[in-house]
C-alpha positions as CSV (number, residue, x, y, z in Angstrom):
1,X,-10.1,124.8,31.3
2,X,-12.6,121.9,31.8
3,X,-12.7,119.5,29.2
4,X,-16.5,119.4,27.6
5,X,-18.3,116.2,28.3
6,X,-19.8,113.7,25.8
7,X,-22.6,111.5,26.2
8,X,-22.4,108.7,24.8
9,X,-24.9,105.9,23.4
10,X,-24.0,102.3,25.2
11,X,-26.4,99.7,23.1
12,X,-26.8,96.2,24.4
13,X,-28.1,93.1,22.6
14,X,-31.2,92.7,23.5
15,X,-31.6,96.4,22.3
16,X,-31.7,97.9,25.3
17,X,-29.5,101.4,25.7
18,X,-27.9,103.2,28.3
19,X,-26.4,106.5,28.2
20,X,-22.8,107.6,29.3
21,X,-21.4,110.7,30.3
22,X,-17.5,110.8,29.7
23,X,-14.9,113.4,28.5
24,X,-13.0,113.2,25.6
25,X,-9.8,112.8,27.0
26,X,-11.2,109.3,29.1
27,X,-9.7,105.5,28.3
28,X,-12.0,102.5,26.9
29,X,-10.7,101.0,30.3
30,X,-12.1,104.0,32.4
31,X,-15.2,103.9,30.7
32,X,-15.3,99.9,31.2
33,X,-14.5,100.8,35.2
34,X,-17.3,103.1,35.4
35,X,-20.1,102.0,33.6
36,X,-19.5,98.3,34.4
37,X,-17.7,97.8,37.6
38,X,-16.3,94.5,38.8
39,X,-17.2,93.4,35.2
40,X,-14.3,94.8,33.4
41,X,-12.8,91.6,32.0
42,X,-16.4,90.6,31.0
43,X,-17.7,93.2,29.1
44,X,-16.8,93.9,25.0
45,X,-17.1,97.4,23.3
46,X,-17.6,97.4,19.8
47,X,-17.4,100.9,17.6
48,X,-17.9,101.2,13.8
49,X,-17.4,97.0,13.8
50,X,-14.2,97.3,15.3
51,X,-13.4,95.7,19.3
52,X,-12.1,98.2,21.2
53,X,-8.8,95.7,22.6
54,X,-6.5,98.6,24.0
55,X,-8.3,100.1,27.4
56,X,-5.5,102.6,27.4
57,X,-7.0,103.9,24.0
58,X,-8.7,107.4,24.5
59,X,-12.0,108.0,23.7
60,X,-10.7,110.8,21.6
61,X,-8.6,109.3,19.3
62,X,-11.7,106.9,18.3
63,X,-13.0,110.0,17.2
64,X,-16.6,109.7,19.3
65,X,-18.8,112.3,18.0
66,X,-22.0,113.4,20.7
67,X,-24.5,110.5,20.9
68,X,-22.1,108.3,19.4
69,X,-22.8,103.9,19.4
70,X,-20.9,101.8,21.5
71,X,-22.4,98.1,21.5
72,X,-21.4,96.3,24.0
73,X,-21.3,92.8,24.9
74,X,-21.3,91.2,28.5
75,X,-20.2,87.6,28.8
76,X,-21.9,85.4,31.8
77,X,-20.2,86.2,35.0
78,X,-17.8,83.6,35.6
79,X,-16.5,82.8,32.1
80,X,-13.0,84.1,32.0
81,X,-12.8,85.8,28.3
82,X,-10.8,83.4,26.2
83,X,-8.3,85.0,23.6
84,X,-8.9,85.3,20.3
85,X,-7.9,82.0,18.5
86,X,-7.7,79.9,22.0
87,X,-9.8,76.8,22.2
88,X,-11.9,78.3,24.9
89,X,-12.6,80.8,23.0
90,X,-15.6,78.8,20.6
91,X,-19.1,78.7,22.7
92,X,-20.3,75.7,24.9
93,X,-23.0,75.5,23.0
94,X,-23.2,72.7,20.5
95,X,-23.7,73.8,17.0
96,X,-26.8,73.2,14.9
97,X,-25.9,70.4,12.6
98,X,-26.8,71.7,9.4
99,X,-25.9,71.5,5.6
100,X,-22.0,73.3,6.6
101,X,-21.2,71.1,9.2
102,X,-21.6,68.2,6.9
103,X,-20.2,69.5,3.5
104,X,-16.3,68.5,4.9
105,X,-17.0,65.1,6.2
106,X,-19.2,64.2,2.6
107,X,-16.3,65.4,0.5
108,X,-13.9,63.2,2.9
109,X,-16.2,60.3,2.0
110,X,-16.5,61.2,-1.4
111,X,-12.7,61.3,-2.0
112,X,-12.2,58.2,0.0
113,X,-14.8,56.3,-2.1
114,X,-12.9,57.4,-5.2
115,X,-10.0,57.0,-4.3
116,X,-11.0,53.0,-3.4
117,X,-12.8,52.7,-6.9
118,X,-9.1,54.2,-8.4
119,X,-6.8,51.6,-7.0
120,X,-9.7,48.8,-7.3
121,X,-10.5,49.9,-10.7
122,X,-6.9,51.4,-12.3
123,X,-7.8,50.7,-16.1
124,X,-11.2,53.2,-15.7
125,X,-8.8,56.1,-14.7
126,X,-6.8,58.4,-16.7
127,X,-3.0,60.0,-15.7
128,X,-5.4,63.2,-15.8
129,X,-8.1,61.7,-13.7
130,X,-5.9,60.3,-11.1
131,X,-3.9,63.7,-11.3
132,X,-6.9,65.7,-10.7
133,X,-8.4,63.5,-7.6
134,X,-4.7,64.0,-6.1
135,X,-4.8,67.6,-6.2
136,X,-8.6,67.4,-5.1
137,X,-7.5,65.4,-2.6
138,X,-4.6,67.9,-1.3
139,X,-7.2,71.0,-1.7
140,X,-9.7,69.3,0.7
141,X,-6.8,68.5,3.2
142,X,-6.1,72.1,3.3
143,X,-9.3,72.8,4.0
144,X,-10.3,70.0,6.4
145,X,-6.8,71.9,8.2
146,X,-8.0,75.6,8.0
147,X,-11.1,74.9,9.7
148,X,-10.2,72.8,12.4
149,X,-7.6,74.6,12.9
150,X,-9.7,77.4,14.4
């Protein structure tokens, strides 16, 4: 017996939809093949918040229901996608220098400028106080590590 078809909803960014006619049994990768060809590696299906990674998935076991939402997401033609965690995988657009992008740097500053005033000024600083800047110090290195790091 034929296997009953299911349409599915393919939503874009800019809001725009298209609809797709596949069967249950069907791959992520043979829907990538057919609905975007020769844009495969470029193109990024999300369902329920999850990237669909695994083209050998079936669209069954995602459990699709009828009219179900695939947002997708095309990268410019010519930009290789960039794994996960790869230093090509951050945009090439600068970031917007805002409040977060100088909270790190400030608290560098800060810690250097007490850590000046705590060998300048030893008598003004307790055990506690010089105890406390060390572990500040050490929590901020962490820190500084974790998001560079990305």
């Amino acid at each position: 017996p034929a296997e009953p078809s299911l349409v599915l909803r393919l939503k874009f960014l800019n809001d725009t939809e298209r609809l797709a006619r596949v069967r249950p049994g069907d791959t992520v990768g043979a829907l990538k093949r057919t609905y975007f060809p020769g844009q495969e590696q470029q193109v990024r299906l999300i369902y329920q918040g999850q990237l669909l990674r695994d083209d050998a998935q079936s669209l069954a076991g995602l459990h699709l229901g009828h009219l179900s939402v695939l947002h997708c997401h095309l990268s410019p033609a010519g930009a290789a996608p960039a794994a996960p965690g790869s230093p090509g995988a951050r945009s090439a657009a600068p970031a917007a220098l805002g409040v977060g992008s100088l909270a790190l740097p400030l608290f560098v500053l800060l810690l250097a400028l007490l850590w000046y005033l705590q060998l300048q000024h030893r008598h003004v600083f307790t055990a506690t106080a010089t105890t406390c800047l060390a572990g500040l110090t050490l929590l901020v290195t962490f820190v500084a590590f974790a998001m560079y790091r990305r």
